[in-house]
C-alpha positions as CSV (number, residue, x, y, z in Angstrom):
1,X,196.7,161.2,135.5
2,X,197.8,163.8,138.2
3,X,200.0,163.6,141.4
4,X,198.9,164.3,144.6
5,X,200.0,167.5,146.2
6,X,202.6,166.6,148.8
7,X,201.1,167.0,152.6
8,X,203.6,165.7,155.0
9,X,204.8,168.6,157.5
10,X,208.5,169.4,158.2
11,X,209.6,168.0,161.6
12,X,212.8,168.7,163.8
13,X,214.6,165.1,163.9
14,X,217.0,166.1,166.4
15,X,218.2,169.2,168.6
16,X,221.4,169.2,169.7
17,X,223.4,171.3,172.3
18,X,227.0,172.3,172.2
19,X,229.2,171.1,175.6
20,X,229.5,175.2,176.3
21,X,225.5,175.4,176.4
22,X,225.7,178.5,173.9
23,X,224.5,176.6,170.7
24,X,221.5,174.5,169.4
25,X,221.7,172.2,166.3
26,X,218.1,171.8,165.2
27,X,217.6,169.7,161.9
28,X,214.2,169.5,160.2
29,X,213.6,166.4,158.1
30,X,213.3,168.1,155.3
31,X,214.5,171.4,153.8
32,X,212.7,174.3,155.6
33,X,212.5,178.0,154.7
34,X,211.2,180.9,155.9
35,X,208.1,181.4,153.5
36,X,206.1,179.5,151.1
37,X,207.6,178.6,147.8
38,X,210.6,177.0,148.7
39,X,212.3,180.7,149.6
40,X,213.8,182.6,152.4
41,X,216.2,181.0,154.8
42,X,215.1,180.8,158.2
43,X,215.4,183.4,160.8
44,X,216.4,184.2,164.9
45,X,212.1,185.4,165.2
46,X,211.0,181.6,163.6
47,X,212.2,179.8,166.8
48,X,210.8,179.9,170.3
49,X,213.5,178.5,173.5
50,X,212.3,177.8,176.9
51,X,214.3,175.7,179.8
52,X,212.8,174.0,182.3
53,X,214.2,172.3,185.5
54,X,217.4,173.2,186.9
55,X,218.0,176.9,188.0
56,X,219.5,177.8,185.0
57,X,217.5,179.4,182.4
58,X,218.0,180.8,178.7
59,X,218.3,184.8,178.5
60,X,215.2,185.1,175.7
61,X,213.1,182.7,173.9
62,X,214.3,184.1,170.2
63,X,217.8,183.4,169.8
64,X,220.7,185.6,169.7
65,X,221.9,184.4,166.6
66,X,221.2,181.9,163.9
67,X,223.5,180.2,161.0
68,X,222.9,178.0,158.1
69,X,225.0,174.3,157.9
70,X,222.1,173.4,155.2
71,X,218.6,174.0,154.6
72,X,217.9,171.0,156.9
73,X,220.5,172.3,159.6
74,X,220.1,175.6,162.0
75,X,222.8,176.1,164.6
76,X,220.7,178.4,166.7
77,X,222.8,180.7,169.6
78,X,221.8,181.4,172.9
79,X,222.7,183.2,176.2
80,X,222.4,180.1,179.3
81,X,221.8,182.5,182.5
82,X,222.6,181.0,185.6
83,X,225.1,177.8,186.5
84,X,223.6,174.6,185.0
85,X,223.6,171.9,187.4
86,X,222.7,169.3,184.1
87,X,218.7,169.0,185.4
88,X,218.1,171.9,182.8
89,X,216.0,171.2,179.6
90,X,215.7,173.5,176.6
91,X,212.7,173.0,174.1
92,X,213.0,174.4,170.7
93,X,209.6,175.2,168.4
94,X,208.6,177.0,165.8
95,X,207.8,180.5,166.8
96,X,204.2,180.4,165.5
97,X,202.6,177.8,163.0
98,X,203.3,180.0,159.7
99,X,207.2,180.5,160.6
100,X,208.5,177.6,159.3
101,X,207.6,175.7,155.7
102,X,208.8,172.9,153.2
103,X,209.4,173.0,149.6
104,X,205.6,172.5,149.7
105,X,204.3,175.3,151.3
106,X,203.7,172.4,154.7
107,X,203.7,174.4,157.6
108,X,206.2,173.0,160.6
109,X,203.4,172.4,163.9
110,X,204.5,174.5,167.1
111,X,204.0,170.9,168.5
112,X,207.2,168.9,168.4
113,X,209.0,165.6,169.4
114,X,212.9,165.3,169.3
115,X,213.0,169.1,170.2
116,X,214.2,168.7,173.5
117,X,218.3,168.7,174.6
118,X,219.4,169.0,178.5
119,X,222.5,171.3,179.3
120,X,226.0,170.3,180.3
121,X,226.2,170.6,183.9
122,X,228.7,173.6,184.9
123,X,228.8,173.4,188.4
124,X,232.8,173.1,189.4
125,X,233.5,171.1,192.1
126,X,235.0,172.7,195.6
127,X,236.8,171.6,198.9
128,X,233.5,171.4,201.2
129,X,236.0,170.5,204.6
130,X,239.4,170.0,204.9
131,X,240.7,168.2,208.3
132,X,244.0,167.9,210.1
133,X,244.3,164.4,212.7
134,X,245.7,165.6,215.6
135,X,249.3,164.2,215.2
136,X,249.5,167.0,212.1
137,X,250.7,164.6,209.6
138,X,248.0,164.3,207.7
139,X,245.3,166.4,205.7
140,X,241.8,164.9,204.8
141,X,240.1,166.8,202.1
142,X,236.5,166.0,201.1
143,X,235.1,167.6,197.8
144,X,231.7,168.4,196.8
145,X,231.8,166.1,194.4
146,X,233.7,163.0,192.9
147,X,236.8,164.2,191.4
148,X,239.2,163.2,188.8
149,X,242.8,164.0,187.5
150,X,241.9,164.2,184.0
151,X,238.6,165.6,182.0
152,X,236.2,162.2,181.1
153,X,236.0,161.6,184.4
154,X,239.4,159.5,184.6
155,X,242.6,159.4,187.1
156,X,242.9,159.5,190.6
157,X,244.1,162.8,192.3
158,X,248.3,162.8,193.1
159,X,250.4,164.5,195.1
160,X,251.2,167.4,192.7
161,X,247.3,168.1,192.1
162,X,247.0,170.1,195.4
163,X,249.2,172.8,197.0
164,X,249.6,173.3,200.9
165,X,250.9,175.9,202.8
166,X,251.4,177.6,206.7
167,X,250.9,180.3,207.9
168,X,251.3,181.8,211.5
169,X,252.5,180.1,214.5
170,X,256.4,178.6,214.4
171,X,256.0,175.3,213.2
172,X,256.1,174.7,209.4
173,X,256.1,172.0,206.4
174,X,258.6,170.7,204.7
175,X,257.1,171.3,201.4
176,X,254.1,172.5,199.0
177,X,253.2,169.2,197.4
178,X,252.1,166.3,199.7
179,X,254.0,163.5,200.7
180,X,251.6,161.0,200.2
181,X,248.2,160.4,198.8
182,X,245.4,158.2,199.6
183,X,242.1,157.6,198.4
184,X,239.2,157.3,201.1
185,X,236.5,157.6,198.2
186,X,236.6,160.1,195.0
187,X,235.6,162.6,196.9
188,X,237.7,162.1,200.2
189,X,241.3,162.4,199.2
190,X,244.2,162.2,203.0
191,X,246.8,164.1,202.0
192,X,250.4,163.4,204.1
193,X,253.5,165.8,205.0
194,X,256.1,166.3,207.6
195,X,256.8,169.7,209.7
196,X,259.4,171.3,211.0
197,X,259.6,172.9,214.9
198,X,256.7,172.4,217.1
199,X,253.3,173.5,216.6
200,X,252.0,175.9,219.2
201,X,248.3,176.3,218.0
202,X,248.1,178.9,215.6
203,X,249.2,177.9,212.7
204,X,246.7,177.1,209.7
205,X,247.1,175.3,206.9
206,X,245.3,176.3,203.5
207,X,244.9,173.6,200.6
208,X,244.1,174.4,197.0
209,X,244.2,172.5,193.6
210,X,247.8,173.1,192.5
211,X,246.8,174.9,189.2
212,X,243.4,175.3,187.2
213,X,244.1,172.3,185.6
214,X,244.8,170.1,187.9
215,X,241.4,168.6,189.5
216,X,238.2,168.1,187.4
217,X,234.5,166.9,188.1
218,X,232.9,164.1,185.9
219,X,231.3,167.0,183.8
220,X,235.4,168.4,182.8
221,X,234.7,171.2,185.3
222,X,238.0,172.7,186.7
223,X,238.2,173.1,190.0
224,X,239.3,176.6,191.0
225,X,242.7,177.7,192.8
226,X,240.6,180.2,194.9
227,X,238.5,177.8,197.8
228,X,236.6,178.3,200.8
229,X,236.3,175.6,203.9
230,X,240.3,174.7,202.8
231,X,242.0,175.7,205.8
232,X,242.4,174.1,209.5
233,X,244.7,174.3,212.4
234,X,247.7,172.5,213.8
235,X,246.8,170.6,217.1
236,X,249.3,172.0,219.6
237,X,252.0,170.0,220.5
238,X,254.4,172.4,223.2
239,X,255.1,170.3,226.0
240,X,254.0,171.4,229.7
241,X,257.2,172.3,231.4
242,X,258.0,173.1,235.0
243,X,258.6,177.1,235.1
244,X,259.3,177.8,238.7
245,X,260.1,175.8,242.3
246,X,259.9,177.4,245.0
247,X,260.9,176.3,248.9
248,X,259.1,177.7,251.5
C-alpha cells in the first residue's frame, strides 16, 4: 500500500483590515512558508496589494512590513495614501505562483477568493453652512454628514458639544455654550442664545465643536475644532430715529 501525495493548494480564508487602515490579517488555510519543504516563513516580496474604488490608494503593492501570529496568520503593514471615503477595496495575492507553499510543496494560486477587505472610511465630518434667523436668537448648523455625540454612531449633539462666539460690531452673547438645542435631522442641529446691546450689522458669529472630542461621524471620525462655512452675521436691529427738524 502507499498514500497519495497530498495536492490540495493553500488558500487565504480571510483578510482582514485593522479600523486605522495600516494593517492586513491574511490567514491561509493551512500552514504556508516561504519555500518548499515546509521551511522559510513568509516574507513582505511574497504578497502583492492593490485598491480599487475610492480615491484612496495603498503607497506600494509589497508591504511595508510583515509579522508572524502563526504559520497560518500574516499581519501584513501598509501605507493607505489619500482620505478613504469607505468605497476603497484592497486585494491581497501571492506575489507570483512560486511565493507561497504548504507543508507539501502546493503552491498558493495568484488567483484568490476571500482576499478582498474595504477600508474604514476617514473622512471627518464638517459644518457645511451655519445660519442665523433674523431675530438673532438662533443658530442653524448643517453638517456634512449625520453626526453623533459618541463614537458607534450614538447620542444626539448637546449644548456643550459646540462653542460660539462674536466678534465685531457692539452687540454680544451672553455665553459660549448654547442655550438650547434642537434637532432638525442628524445633520441639521438649531442652536439658541441670548445677546446683549443691539446688533448694528457687523458682528459675526463663528461656531465650532467645543473640543476634538465632542462631535463624531457614524465611522468615529472627530470632527475638528478648526471649520470653514461656520460663521454668519447678526441681522441689524438699530432702530431708525429722527436726527434733525428743521422749520423753514
Amino acid at each position: 500500500t502507499a498514500s497519495f501525495t497530498e495536492k490540495v493548494v493553500p488558500t487565504i480564508s480571510s483578510s482582514v483590515l485593522n479600523s486605522a487602515n495600516s494593517t492586513l490579517t491574511v490567514t491561509f488555510s493551512e500552514n504556508v512558508y516561504n519555500a518548499t519543504g515546509g521551511s522559510g516563513d513568509l516574507e513582505v516580496g511574497d504578497f502583492a496589494l492593490s485598491v480599487a474604488g475610492g480615491v484612496a490608494d495603498v503607497g506600494s503593492a509589497t508591504p511595508t512590513s510583515i509579522a508572524k501570529t502563526s504559520q497560518k496568520i500574516w499581519v501584513l503593514g501598509f501605507t493607505a495614501t489619500g482620505t478613504p471615503n469607505g468605497s476603497e477595496v484592497m486585494t491581497v495575492v501571492p506575489a507570483s505562483a512560486t511565493s507561497i507553499y504548504d507543508g507539501s510543496g502546493n503552491a498558493a494560486s495568484t488567483t484568490q477568493s476571500n482576499n478582498t477587505a474595504s477600508y474604514t472610511e476617514k473622512v471627518v465630518p464638517t459644518i457645511s453652512s451655519s445660519v442665523l434667523n433674523a431675530a438673532n436668537s438662533t443658530l442653524t448648523v448643517t453638517f456634512s454628514e449625520n453626526v453623533y455625540n459618541a463614537t458607534g454612531g450614538s447620542g444626539d449633539l448637546e449644548v456643550g458639544d459646540f462653542n460660539l462666539t462674536v466678534a465685531s460690531g457692539v452687540a454680544t452673547i451672553g455665553s459660549a455654550t448654547p442655550t438650547s438645542i434642537a434637532k432638525t435631522s442628524q445633520k441639521i442641529w438649531v442652536l439658541g442664545f441670548s445677546t446683549s446691546g443691539i446688533a448694528d450689522g457687523n458682528e459675526v458669529m463663528t461656531v465650532v465643536p467645543a473640543s476634538a472630542t465632542s462631535i463624531y461621524d457614524g465611522a468615529d471620525n472627530a470632527a475638528s475644532t478648526t471649520q470653514s462655512n461656520n460663521t454668519a452675521s447678526f441681522t441689524e436691529k438699530v432702530v431708525p430715529t429722527i436726527s434733525s427738524s428743521v422749520l423753514n
